[in-house]
C-alpha positions as a printed NumPy array, in Angstrom:
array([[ 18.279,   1.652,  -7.361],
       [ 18.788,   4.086, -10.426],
       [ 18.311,   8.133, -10.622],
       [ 14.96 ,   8.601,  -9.98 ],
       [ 12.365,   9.485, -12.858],
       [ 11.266,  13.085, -13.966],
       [  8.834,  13.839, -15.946],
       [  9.644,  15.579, -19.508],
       [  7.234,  17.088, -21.733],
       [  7.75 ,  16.26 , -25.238],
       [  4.602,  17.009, -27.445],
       [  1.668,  15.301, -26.559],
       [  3.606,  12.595, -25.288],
       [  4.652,  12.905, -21.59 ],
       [  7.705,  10.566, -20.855],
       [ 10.149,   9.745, -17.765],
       [ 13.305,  10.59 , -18.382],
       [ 16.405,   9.027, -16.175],
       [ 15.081,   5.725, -16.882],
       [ 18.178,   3.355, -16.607],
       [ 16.25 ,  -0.03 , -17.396],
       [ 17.835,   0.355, -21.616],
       [ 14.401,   0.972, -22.951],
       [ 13.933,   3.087, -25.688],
       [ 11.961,   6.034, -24.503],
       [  8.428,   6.975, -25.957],
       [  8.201,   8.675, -29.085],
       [  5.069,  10.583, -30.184],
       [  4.324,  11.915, -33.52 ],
       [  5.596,  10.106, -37.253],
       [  9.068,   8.848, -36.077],
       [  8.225,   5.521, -38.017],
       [  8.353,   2.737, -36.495],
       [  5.369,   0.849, -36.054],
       [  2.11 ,   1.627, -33.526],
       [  1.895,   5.158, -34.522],
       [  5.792,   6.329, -34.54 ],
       [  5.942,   3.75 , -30.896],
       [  8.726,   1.881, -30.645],
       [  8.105,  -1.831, -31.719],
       [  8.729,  -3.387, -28.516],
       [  5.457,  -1.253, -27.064],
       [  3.494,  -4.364, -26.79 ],
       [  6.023,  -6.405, -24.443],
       [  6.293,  -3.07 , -22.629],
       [  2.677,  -2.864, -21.958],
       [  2.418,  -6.551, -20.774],
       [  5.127,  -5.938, -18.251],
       [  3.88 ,  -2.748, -16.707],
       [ -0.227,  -4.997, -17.046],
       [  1.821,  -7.644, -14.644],
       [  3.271,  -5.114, -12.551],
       [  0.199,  -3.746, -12.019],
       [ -1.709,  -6.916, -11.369],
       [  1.257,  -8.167,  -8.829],
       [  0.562,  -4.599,  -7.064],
       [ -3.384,  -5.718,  -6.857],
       [ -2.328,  -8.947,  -4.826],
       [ -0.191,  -6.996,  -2.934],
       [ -3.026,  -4.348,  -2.014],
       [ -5.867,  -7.267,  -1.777],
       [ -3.282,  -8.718,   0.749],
       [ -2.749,  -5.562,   2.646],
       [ -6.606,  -5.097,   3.03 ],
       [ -6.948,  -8.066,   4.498],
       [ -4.153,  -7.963,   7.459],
       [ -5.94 ,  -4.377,   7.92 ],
       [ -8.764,  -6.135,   8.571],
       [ -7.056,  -8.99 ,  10.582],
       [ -5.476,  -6.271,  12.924],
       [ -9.114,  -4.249,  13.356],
       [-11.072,  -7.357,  14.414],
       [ -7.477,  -8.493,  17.086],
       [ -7.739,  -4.446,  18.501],
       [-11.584,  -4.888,  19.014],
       [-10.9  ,  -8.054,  20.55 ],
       [ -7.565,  -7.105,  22.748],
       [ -9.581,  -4.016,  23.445],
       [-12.673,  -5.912,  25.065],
       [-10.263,  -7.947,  27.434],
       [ -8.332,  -4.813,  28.324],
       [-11.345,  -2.966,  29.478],
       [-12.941,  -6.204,  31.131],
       [ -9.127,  -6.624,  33.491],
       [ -9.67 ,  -2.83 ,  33.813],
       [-12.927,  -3.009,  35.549],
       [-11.893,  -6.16 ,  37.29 ],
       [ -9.077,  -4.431,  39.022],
       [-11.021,  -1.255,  39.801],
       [-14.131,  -4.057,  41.765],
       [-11.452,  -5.648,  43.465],
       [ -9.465,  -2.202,  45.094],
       [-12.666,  -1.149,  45.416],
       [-13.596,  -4.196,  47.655],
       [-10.119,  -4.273,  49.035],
       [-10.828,  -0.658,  49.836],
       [-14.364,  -1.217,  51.86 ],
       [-12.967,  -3.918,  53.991],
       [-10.037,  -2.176,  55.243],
       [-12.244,   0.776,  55.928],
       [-14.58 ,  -1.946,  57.687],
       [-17.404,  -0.404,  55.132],
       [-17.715,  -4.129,  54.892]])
């Protein structure tokens, strides 16, 4: 990966600085350009970072739902754990009362 991002305060715009992608950094103010003093390629930029964001959705959708897999397999490994437990304990129990002739 590249140098990890900071975060530079420049005006009202707040940018990341370190970026190593070639992308012309956010400019604020009248710096021409189109889109308010933007660079022209803003739009392009924005569409990449809206499919980023909805790839990270279907990621987190995805996660949510293993979550929820793994919850309803615990409550379920849990009831047959406890079930063998008490099973075991009835049984030396029993084991217990017939070799003290209790039984």
């Amino acid at each position: 990966m590249g140098t990890p991002l900071r975060v530079v305060q420049d005006g009202p715009i707040r940018q990341f600085a370190g970026a190593d992608d070639g992308s012309t950094p956010l400019q604020g103010g009248s710096g021409g350009g189109t889109y308010g003093g933007m660079p022209p390629d803003l739009p392009e930029r924005v569409g990449k970072v809206e499919t980023h964001i909805d790839h990270i959705n279907r990621n987190i959708a995805t996660i949510q739902g293993d979550v929820r897999d793994i919850r309803s397999a615990m409550t379920t490994d849990f009831r047959i754990t406890w079930g063998g437990l008490i099973a075991i304990a009835i049984g030396l129990a029993a084991l217990m009362a017939k070799g003290f002739k209790w039984i």
